[in-house]
N, C-alpha and C positions, 0 to 999 in steps of 0.2 A: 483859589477855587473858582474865581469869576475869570481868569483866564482859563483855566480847563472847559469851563461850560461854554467862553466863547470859541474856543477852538474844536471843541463837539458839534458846534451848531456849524461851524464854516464846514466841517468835514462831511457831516452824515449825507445834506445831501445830493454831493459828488461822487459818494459810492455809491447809494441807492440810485443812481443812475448808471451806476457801472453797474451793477448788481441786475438792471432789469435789462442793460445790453446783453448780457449771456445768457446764451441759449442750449439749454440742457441738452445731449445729444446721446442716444446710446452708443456703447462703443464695446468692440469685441477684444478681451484681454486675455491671450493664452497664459496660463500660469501654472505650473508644477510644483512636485516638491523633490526637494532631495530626497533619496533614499540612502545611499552610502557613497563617501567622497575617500579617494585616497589615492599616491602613486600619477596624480595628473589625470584620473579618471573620475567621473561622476557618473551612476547610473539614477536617472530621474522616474516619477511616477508623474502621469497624468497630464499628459500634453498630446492627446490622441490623432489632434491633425498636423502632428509636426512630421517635416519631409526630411529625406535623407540630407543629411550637410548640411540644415539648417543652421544658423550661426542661435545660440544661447546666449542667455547673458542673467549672471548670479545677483545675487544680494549684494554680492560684494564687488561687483563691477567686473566682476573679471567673466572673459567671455570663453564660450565654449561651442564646440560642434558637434554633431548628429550624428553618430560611425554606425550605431546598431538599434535598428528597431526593431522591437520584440512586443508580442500584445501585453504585456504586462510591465514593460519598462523600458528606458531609452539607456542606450549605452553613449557617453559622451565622453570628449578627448578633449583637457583645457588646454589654454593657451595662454595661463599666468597662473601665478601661484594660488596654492587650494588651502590654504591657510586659515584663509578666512569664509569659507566653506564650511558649514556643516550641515551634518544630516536634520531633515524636518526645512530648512533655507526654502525659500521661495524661489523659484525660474522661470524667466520669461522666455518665450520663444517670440523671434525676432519678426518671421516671416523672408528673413534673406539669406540667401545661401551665402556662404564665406567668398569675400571681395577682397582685393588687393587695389591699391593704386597705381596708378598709369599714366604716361607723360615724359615729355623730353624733362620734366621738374627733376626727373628719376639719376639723370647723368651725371656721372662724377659723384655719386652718393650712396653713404654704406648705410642699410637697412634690416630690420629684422623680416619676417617668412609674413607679416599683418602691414609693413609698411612704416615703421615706427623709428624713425631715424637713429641710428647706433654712432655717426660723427660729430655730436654735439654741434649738431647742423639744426636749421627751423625746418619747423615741418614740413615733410614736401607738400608742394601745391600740385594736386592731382588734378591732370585730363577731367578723369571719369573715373568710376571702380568697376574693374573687370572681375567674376567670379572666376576662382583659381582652378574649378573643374570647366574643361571647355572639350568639346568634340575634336578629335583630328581632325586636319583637311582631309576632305572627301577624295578617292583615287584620280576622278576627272577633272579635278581641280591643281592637281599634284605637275609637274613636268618634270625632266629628266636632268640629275647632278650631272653635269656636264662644266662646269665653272668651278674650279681652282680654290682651295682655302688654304695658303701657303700658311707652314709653320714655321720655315726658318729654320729647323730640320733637316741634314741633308738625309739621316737615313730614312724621316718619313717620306718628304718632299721628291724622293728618289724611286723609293720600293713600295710605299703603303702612302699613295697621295689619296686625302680626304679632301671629299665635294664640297662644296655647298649645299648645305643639303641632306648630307650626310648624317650617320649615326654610327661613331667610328669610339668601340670602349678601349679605355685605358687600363691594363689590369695587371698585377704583381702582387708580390708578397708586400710584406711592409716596408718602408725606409727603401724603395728602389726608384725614386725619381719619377713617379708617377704624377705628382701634382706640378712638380717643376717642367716634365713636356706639355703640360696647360696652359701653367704662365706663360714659358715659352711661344706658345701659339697664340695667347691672347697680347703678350704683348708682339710680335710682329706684324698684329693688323694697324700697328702705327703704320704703316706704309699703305693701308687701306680703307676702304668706304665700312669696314665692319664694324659694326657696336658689338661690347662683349658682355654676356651677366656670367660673375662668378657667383655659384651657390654652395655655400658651406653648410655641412651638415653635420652635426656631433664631433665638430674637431676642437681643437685645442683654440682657446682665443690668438697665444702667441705664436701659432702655426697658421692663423688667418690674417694676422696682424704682419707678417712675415711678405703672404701673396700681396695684400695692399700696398707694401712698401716696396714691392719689387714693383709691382704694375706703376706706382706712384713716381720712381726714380726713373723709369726705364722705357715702359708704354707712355700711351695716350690716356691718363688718368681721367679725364673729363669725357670718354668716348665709354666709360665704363660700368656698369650698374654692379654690387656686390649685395647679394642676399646672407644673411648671416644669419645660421642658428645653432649658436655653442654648445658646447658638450653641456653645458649648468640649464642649460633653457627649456623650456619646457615642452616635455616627449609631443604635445599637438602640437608648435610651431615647428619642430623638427619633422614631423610628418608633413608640414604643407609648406615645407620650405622649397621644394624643386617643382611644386606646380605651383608655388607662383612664380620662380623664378621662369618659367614657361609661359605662364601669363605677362608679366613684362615683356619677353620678347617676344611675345604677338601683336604686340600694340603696335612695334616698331617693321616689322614682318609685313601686317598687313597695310602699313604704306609704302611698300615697297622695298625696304631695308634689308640687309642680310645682315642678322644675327649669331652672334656661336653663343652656345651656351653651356658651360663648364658643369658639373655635378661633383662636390664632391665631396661623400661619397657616396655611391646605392646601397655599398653595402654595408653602410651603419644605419643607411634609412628604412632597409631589410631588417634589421635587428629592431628598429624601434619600433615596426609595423608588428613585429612579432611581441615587445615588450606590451604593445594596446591590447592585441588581440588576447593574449591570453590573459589579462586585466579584464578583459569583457567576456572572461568565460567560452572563445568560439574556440570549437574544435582545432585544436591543431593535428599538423601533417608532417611531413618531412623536415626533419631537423625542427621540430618543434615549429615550423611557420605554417600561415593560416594558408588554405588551400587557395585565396585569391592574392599569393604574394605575386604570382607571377603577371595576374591582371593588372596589378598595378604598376609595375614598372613598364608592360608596355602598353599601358594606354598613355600612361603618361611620355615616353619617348617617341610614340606614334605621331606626337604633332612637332617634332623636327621633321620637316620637309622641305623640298623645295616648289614654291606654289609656279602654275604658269602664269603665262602674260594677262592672258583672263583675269585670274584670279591677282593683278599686283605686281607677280612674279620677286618676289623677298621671297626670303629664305630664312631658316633657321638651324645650321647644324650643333648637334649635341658631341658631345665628347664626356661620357658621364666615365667613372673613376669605380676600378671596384678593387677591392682589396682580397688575395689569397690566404692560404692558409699551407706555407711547406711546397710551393709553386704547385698545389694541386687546384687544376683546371675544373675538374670534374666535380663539386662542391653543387650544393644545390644553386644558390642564389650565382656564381660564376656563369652556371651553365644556362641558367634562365636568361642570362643577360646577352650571352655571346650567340644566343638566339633569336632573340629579338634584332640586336644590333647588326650594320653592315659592316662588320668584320671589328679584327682589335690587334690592339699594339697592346702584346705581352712582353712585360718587363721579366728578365733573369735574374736572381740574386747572385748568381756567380760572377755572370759579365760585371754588373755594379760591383761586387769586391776587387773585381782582378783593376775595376780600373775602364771598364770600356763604360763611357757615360757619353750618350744616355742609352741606358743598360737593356737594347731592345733586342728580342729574341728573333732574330731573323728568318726563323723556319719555324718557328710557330705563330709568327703574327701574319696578318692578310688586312688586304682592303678590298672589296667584292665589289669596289667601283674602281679603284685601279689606276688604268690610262688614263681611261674616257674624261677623269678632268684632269689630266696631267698637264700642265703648261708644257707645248708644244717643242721650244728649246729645249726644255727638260727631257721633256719623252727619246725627244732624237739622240741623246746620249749615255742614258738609262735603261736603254732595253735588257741589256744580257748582264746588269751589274748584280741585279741577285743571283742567277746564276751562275756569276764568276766567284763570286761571297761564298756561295753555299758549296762549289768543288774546292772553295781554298779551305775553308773551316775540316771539311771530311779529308783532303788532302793533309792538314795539319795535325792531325789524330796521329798519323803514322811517323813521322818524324818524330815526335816526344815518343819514341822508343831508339829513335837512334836508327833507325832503318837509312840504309841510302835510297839517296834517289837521283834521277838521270838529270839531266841540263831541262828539258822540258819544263819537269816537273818542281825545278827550283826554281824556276822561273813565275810559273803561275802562282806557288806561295811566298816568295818576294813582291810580288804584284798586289796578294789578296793583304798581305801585311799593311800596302800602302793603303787598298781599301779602308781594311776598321779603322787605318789611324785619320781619314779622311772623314768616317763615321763620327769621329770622337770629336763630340764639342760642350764648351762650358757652358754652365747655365747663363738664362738672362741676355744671352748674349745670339739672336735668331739670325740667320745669314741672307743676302738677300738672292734675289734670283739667278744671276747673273753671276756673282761668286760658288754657287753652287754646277754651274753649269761649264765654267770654268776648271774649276778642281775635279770634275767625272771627265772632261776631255784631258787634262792632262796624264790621267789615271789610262786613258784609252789610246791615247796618243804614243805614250812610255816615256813621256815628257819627267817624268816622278819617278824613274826606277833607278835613277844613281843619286836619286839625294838621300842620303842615311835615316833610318827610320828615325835616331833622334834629331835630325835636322827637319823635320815635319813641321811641327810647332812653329818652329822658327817662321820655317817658308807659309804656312799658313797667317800666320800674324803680318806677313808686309803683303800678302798680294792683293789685299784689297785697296790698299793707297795708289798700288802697283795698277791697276786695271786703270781707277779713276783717274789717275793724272794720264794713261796712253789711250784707253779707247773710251770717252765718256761717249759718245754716239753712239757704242757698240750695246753700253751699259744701259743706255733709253731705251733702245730700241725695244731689248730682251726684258726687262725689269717691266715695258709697258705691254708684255704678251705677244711678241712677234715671235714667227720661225724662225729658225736657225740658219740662217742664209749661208753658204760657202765661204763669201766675203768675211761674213761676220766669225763662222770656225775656225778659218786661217788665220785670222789677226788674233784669237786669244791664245791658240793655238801657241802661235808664235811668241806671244807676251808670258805666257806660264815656261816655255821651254828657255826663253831669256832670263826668269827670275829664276825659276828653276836650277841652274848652272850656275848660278851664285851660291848656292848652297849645298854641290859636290865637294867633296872630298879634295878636288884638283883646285878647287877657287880657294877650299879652305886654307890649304896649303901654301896659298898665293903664288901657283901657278896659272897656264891658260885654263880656260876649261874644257 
């Protein structure tokens, strides 16, 4: 007891000096209550000065945001599980609109749509926190896609070259190679100054787990930011997972950077917009979505641009991903998209069965920027090849009857034959500038019209060792953005018609060629 009493006396007083250091202060605490929680949705009572997007936050830690204010109650979208939610709960409103994290911390790291590391990596150490709602650049701020964002692609890279800058959708039925011409492009900016964010939206873990392993063995994995928000996650992080993956690449934008930024896909982010809204009671419209579906996908694509020199000059091109239904274009959420957007590469289901991959519809796709950033070699050898494409395909309509036809005209569909098989490339595997430029001259040349269609493959598979061991100067020159000099057409010219004849019927034989 005489120890207690002396250790009362050392203690008391050291607090009563703490005790008369604090100074009582008023303090203003928004607080609510639940009304009814369910499905990833809370609608709250009694937080009268809370703003649109405000970020919430439960009893139970898990936080939420502001979608609908009503004089009688708040519609909110969580962002963790509602489990531990119930109605009568107390809510506090934050005062801060929903933030993201931001920073080079970000590179080489897979995250969820709040910043919360998904590679069993430490925390990122964030810049700053940017809010995931932000304003487009302004028109006079904007300058003109004029700069090249090679995919690796020869049929985009040929017929449908996207800018810098750009807003270029990807769209098809299902299972048609729509996420793999992503990869594709994000992994060939290994050979570039690009950072890339992929955003997953409601997909599958082991179909996102799939793109990380391909970027991981194949890209520049450290050059890459991946936002992730799975099919299991919850409907608010799948809502705000492509504005913040828009948010990240503005941090890098506005110093200067060019960014691409992958979505995929809209149109399950379409569907979840639609699964809140009608959880919030708003009127719905066409095919059951709220009447500002279309606000939101493009305000949010609105801030891919490319900024001018004023403003940085970084870039941001989008390439968001939308999924059909029975190749029908005309769907609500399709057509909202391909309106907004500078044109799209529409995927075929038929091309992908027969075999033509990557399975791209050549007369229904477009890019409404075109030339204007076509690398210049490029341009010089690609002008009339869609139009040699699109008289061989309607030429080849009439032959699968058996109809004859004159020497001309067997000529230009042996020709368009070599086309698609020059079209047709594997995944994961992007080409570079200079092999593409290549393989259309020799296409133009008729350097290609006696090597047998199944000798294509073959001849494709050695002329790229073929170029680099005879013209590496040729290969710098073009790969670093030069024109096509005369000098420089005749020597690949010359080097495709020499490998070329190795791969005739006369050479096979092991005769001359």
């Amino acid at each position: 007891m005489t120890r207690l009493t002396d250790a009362l006396d050392a203690w008391l007083p050291s607090a009563l000096e703490r005790a008369k250091a604090i100074k009582p202060e008023p303090r203003v605490e928004h607080v609510g209550t639940v009304l009814t929680v369910g499905d990833g949705i809370a609608t709250v009572a009694g937080l009268p000065d809370l703003r649109a997007e405000e970020l919430l936050r439960f009893g139970s830690g898990v936080l939420g945001m502001a979608l609908m204010l009503d004089a009688d109650r708040i519609g909110c979208v969580l962002f963790g599980d509602d489990s531990g939610i119930a109605a009568g709960d107390r809510v506090h409103g934050t005062g801060a609109v929903v933030s993201v994290p931001v920073g080079d911390a970000l590179l080489g790291r897979i995250v969820d749509p709040v910043g919360r590391p998904l590679d069993d990596g430490p925390p990122v150490a964030a810049e700053r926190f940017d809010p995931v709602e932000r304003e487009a650049p302004a028109i006079v701020d904007r300058d003109l896609v004029a700069e090249p964002l090679q995919t690796g692609l020869m049929v985009l890279d040929s017929m449908f070259t996207i800018g810098r800058g750009q807003r270029e959708l990807i769209i098809g039925d299902r299972s048609t190679g729509k996420t793999t011409i992503a990869v594709d492009t994000i992994i060939n900016q290994r050979a570039s100054d690009v950072i890339s964010v992929y955003v997953s939206i409601g997909q599958k873990s082991s179909a996102t787990r799939q793109v990380v392993e391909a970027v991981r063995r194949h890209g520049t994995f450290e050059r890459c930011i991946f936002v992730v928000a799975a099919a299991d996650s919850a409907a608010g992080l799948q809502w705000i997972a492509p504005f913040t993956g828009m948010t990240i690449a503005e941090y890098f934008r506005d110093r200067g950077a060019d960014v691409l930024v992958v979505i995929d896909d809209l149109t399950k982010h379409a569907a979840v917009h639609r699964e809140i809204a009608l959880l919030l009671r708003e009127p719905p419209g066409r095919e059951a979505y709220p009447g500002d579906v279309f606000y939101l996908h493009a305000r949010l694509l609105e801030r891919a641009a490319k900024l001018g020199a004023r403003s940085g000059g970084g870039s941001i091109t989008a390439l968001p991903i939308a999924e059909t239904q029975a190749d029908n274009l005309t769907a609500y959420i399709p057509t909202n998209l391909i309106s907004i957007t500078d044109g799209q590469i529409v995927l075929d289901t038929k091309f992908f069965y027969e075999g033509q991959k990557p399975a791209v519809d050549v007369g229904r796709s477009v890019s409404r920027v075109g030339g204007k950033a076509q690398p210049a070699a490029l341009r010089a050898v690609s002008a009339s090849l869609r139009l040699d494409y699109a008289q061989f395909l309607e030429l080849e309509v009439f032959t699968r009857f058996g109809a004859m036809v004159d020497e001309r005209t067997r000529r230009i569909i042996e020709r368009g034959r070599r086309i698609r098989s020059i079209l047709q490339q594997g995944p994961y595997a992007p080409w570079p500038l200079t092999f593409e430029v290549a393989l259309l001259l020799g296409i133009a040349s008729g350097a290609l019209d006696a090597v047998p269609l199944e000798a294509m493959d073959g001849f494709k598979a050695e002329l790229r060792p073929w170029l680099a061991a005879r013209l590496p100067a040729v290969i710098e020159r073009i790969d670093g953005g030069a024109d096509l000099a005369d000098a420089d057409r005749t020597a690949l010219v010359a080097a495709v018609t020499e490998l070329a004849a190795k791969h005739t019927p006369a050479a096979a034989a092991g005769g001359s060629p």
